[in-house]
C-alpha positions as CSV (number, residue, x, y, z in Angstrom):
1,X,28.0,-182.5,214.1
2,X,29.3,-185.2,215.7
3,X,28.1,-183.6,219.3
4,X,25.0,-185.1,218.2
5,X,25.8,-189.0,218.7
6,X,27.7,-188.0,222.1
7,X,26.9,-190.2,225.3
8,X,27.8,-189.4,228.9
9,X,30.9,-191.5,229.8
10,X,29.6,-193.3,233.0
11,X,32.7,-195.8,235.4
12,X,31.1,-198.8,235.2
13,X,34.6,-200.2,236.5
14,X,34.7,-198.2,239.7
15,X,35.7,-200.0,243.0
16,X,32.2,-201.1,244.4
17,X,33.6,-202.3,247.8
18,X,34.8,-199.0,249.1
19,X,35.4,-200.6,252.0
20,X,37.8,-203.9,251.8
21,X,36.5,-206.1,254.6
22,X,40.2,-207.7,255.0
23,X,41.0,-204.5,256.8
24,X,38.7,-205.7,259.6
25,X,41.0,-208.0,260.4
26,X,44.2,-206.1,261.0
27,X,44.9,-206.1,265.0
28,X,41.9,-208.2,265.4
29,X,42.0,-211.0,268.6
30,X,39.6,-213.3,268.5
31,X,36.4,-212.1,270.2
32,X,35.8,-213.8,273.5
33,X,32.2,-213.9,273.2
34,X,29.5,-215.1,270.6
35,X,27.6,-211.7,270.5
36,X,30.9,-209.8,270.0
37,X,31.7,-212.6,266.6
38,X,27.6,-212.0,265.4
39,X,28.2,-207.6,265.7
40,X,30.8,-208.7,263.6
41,X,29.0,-210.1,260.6
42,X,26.4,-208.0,260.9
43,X,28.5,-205.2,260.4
44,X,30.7,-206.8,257.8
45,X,27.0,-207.2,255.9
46,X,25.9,-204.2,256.2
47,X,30.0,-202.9,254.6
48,X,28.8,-205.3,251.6
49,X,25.2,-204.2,251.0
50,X,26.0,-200.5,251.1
51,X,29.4,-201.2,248.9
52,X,27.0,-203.1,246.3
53,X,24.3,-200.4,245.7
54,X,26.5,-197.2,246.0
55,X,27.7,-197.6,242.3
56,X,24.4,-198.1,240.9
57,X,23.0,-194.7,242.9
58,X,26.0,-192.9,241.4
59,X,25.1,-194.3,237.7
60,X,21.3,-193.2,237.9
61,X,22.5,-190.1,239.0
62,X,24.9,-189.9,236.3
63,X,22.0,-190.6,234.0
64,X,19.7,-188.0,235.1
65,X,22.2,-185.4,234.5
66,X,22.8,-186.8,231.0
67,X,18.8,-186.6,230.1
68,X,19.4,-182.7,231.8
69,X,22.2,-181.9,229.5
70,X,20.6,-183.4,226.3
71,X,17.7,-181.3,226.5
72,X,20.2,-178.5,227.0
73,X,21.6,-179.7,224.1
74,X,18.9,-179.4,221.8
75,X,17.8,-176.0,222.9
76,X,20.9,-174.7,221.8
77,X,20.6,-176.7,218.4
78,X,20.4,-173.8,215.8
79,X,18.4,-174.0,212.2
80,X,21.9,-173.9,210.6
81,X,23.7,-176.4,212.1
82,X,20.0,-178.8,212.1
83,X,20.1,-178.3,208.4
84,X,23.6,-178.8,207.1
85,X,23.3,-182.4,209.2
86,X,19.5,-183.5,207.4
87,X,20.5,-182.2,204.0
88,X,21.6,-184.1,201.2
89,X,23.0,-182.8,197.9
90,X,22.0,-179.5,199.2
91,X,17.9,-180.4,200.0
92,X,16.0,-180.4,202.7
93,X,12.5,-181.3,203.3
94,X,10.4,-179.9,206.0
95,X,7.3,-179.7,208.1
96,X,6.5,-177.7,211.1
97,X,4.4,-179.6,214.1
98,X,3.3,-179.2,217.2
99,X,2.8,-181.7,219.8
100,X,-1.0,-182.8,218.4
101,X,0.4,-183.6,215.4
102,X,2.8,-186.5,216.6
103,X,0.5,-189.1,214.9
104,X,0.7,-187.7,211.6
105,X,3.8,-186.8,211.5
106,X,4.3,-190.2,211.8
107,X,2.3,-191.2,209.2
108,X,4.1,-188.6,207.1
109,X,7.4,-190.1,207.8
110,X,6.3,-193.7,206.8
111,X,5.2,-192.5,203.5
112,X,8.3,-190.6,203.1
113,X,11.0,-193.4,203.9
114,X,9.2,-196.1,201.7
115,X,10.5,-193.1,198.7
116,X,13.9,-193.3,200.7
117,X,13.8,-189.7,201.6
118,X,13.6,-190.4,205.6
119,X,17.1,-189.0,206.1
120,X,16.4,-185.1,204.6
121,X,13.6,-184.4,207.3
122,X,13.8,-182.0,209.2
123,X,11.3,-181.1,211.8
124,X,10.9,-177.8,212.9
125,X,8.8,-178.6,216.2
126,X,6.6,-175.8,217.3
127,X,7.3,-176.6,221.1
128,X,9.3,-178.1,223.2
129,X,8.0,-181.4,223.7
130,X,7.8,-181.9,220.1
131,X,11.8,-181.3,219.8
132,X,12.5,-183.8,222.8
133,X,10.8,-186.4,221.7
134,X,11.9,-186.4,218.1
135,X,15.4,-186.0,218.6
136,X,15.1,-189.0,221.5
137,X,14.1,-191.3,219.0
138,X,16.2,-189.5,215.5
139,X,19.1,-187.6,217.0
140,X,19.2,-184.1,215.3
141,X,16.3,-184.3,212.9
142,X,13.9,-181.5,215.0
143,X,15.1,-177.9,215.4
144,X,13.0,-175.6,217.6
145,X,13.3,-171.7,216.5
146,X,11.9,-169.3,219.4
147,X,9.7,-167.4,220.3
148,X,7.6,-170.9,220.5
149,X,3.7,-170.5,219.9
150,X,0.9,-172.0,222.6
151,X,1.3,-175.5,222.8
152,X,-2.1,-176.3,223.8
153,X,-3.9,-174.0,220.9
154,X,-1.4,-174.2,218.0
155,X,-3.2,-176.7,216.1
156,X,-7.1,-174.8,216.6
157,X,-7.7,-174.0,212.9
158,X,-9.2,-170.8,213.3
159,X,-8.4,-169.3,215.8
160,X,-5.6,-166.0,216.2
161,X,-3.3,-167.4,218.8
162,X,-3.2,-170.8,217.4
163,X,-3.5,-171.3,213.9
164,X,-3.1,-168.0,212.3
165,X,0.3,-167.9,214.4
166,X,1.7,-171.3,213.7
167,X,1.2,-170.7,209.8
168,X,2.2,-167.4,209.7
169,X,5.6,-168.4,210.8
170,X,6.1,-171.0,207.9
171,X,7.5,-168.7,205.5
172,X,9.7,-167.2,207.7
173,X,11.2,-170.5,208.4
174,X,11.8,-171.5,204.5
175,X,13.2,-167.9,204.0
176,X,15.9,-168.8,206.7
177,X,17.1,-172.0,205.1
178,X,17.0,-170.5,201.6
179,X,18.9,-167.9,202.8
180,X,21.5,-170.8,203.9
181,X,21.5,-171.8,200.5
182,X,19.3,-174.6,200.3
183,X,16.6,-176.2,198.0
184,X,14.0,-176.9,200.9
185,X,10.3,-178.8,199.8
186,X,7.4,-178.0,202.9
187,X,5.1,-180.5,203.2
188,X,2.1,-180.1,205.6
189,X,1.7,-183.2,207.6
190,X,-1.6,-184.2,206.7
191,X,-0.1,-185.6,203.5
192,X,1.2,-188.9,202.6
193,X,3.5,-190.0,199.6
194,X,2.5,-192.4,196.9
195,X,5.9,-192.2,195.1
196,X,8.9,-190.0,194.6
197,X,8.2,-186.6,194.1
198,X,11.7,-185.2,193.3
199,X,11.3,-186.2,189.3
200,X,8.5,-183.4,189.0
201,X,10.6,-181.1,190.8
202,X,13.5,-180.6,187.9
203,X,14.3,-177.6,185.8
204,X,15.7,-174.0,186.8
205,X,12.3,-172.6,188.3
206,X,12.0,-171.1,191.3
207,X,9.2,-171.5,193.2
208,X,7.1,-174.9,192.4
209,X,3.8,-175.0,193.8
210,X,0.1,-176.9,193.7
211,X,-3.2,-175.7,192.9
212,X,-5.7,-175.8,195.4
213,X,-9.2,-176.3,193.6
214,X,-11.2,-179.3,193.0
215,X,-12.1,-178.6,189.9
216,X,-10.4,-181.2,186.7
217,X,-8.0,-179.6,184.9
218,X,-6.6,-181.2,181.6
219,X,-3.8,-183.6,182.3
220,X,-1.4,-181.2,180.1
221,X,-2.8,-178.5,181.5
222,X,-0.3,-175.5,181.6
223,X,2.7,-175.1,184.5
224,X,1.6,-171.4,184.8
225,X,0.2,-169.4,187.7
226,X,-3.7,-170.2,187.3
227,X,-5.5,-166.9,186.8
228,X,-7.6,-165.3,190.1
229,X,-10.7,-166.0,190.9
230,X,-13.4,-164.6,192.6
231,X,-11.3,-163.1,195.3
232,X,-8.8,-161.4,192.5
233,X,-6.0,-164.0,193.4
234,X,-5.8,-167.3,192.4
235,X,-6.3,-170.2,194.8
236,X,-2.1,-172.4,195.2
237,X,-2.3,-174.1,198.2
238,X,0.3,-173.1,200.7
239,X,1.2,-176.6,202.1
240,X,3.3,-178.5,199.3
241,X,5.7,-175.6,198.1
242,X,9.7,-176.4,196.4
243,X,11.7,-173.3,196.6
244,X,15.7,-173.1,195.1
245,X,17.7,-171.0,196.5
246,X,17.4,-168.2,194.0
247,X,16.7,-164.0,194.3
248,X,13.1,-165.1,192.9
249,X,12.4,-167.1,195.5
250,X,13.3,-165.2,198.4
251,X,11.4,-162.3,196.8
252,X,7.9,-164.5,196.7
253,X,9.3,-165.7,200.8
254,X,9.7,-161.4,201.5
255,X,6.4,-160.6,200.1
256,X,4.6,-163.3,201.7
257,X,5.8,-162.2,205.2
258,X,4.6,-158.6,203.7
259,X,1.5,-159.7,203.0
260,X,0.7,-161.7,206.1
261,X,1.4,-158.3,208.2
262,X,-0.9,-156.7,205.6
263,X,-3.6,-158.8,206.6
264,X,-3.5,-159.9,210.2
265,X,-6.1,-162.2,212.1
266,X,-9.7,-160.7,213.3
267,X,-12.9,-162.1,214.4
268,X,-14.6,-161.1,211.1
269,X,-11.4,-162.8,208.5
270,X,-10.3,-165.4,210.2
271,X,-7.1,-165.4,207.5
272,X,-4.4,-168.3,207.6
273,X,-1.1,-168.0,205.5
274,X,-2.7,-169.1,202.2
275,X,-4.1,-166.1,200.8
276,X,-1.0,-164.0,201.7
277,X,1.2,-166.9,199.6
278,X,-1.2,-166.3,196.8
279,X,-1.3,-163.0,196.8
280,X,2.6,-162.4,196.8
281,X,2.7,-165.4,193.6
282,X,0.3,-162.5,192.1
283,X,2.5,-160.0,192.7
284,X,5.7,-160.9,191.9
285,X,4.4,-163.3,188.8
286,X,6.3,-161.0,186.5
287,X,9.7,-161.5,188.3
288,X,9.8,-164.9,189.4
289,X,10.2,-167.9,187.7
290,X,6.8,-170.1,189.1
291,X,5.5,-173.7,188.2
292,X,2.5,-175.3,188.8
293,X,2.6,-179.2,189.6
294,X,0.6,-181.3,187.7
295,X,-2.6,-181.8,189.5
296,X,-2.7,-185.4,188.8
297,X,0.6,-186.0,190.4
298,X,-0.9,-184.1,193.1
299,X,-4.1,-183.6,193.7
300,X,-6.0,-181.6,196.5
301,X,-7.7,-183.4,198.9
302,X,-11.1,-181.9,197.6
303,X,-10.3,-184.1,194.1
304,X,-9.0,-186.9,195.4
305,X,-11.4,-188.0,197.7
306,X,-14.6,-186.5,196.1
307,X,-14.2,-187.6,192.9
308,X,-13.7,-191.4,192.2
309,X,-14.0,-191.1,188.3
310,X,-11.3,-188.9,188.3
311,X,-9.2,-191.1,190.3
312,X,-9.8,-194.1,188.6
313,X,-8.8,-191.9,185.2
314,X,-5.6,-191.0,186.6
315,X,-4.5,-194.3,188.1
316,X,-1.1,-194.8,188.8
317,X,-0.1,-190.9,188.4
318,X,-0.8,-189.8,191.8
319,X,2.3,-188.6,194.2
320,X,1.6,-187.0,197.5
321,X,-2.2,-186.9,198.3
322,X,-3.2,-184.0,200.6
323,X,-5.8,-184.7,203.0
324,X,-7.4,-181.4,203.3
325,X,-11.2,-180.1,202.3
326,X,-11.5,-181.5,206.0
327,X,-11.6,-180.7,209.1
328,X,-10.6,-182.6,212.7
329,X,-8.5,-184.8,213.6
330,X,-10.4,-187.2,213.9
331,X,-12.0,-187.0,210.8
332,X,-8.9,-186.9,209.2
333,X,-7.6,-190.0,210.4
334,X,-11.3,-191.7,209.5
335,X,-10.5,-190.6,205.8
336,X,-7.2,-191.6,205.8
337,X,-7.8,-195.1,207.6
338,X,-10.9,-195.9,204.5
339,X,-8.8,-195.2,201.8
340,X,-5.4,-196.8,203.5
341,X,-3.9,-194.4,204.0
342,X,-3.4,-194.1,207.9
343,X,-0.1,-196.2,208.0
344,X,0.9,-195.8,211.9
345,X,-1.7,-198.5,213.1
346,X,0.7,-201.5,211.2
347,X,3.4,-200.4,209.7
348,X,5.1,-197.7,212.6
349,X,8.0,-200.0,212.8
350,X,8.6,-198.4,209.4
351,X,8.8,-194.4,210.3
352,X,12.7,-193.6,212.0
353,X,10.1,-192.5,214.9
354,X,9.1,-195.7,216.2
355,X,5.6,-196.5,217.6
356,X,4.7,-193.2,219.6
């Protein structure tokens, strides 16, 4: 991977006087006029100015077609090669974003490097602009895999050439990296990280996974697949998901895809990626090896930040917070920024992004 840290070689050390003024000289007679001495030096002048700036128009030029060849670059970055360089002892963590979702990605990553997991991030940007400008700022840490989705509606919840289509591609991404034979954690990034997740995450199961409802279950409540509910499937949220490598999970990743196909987008179900998910945990229950996180390690947004008895009863066991049960960016943010959670404003310094 070491294509990655390349920079374009530019001759900083290249003769800037193309034109040595002692030349001038040779078979010169002394000029037998003032006008013919001041030609002279305005001529010799002009030798010097044009001899001074010629370099620097080469090396801009140069530059340009560096910027050019590093966007190349990236295009032809493949999922394989993005995650053998972001994964360590064979995990990978990822998120998929569009361009709208800079500023909580960024948040994301803040939350996630202050748990020193920065470095297995990969970011599988949605479009374009997304890919440039993280791998500007973190060399090799966004992969984009075509076809790319609508820039400017990917992130409309709701709606069948945004939403439905940006989520409905998730599990085709984590099937591709298990595939590659890696342990891969997707995190939505509307979340943010209170401490390390990866000591809930042990044991030989193969699909680990977070319930969705607000209602209080028992702190040892059991690691099982909940039972359905009214809509005769049960109610796992789609967003925080650890998969191994393992037949069992790849069967849950198949039959999601199957399901999403089963149930496409219309005006009257506006469906997103969840239900599919829970419908192929249902089905494949009796196959797979599933866990259920504990929900006080993490919690659904329509818990946390609904229910401030519970919160207070569960101090100090809560891991990544999910800021869902909401809609709008804006709205998001607000919640985020009261309970302080919105760590861009003072602390960007800290994400390997920068200040966007």
């Amino acid at each position: 991977m070491s294509f990655l840290h390349q920079r374009t070689q530019v001759n900083l050390l290249s003769d800037p006087y193309p034109i040595n003024p002692h030349n001038l000289f040779q078979n010169y007679q002394r000029p037998t006029s003032i006008l013919n001495k001041t030609t002279l030096l305005i001529l010799l002048s002009l030798i010097l100015i044009l001899g001074f700036f010629s370099p620097y128009k080469s090396i801009s030029q140069t530059l340009l077609s560096s910027s050019k060849d590093s966007n190349s670059k990236w295009r032809r970055y493949t999922l394989d090669q993005a995650v053998s360089f972001v994964a360590k002892n064979g995990t990978v963590i990822v998120c998929a974003v569009s361009e709208p979702y800079l500023p909580f990605l960024n948040n994301w990553l803040i939350s996630i490097a202050r748990q020193k997991h920065e470095e297995k991030v990969l970011v599988i940007a949605e479009d374009y602009a997304t890919l440039y400008k993280v791998n500007k700022r973190w060399p090799g840490h966004a992969v984009l895999i075509p076809p790319v989705p609508d820039a400017q509606t990917a992130h409309k919840f709701g709606s069948q050439v945004g939403f439905f289509n940006f989520t409905s591609r998730r599990p085709h991404h984590l099937l591709s990296i298990v595939e590659l034979g890696y342990n891969v954690m997707y995190n939505d990034v509307d979340m943010v990280w209170l401490a390390d997740p990866f000591p809930y995450l042990q044991g030989n199961h193969d699909v680990y996974f977070t319930d969705d409802m607000a209602a209080v279950k028992p702190i040892d409540h059991s690691h099982d697949l909940p039972p359905p509910g009214k809509k005769g499937r049960p109610y796992i949220c789609s967003c925080m998901i650890f998969l191994c490598p393992t037949s069992g999970a790849k069967l849950v990743l198949k039959k999601w895809i199957e399901e999403l196909q089963l149930q496409p987008w219309s005006k009257a179900q506006k469906a997103n990626d969840q239900p599919a998910f829970n419908w192929a945990l249902l089905k494949t229950k009796e196959q797979v090896d599933l866990y259920l996180l504990p929900q006080a390690a993490f919690p659904t947004g329509g818990l946390y930040f609904r229910n401030k008895t519970w919160v207070k009863e569960t101090k100090g066991k809560h891991v990544i917070i999910h800021n869902n049960y909401i809609l709008g960016f804006e709205k998001k943010i607000k919640r985020f920024r009261d309970y302080g959670f919105w760590l861009v404003d003072d602390h960007a310094d800290e994400s390997p992004l920068g200040r966007l």
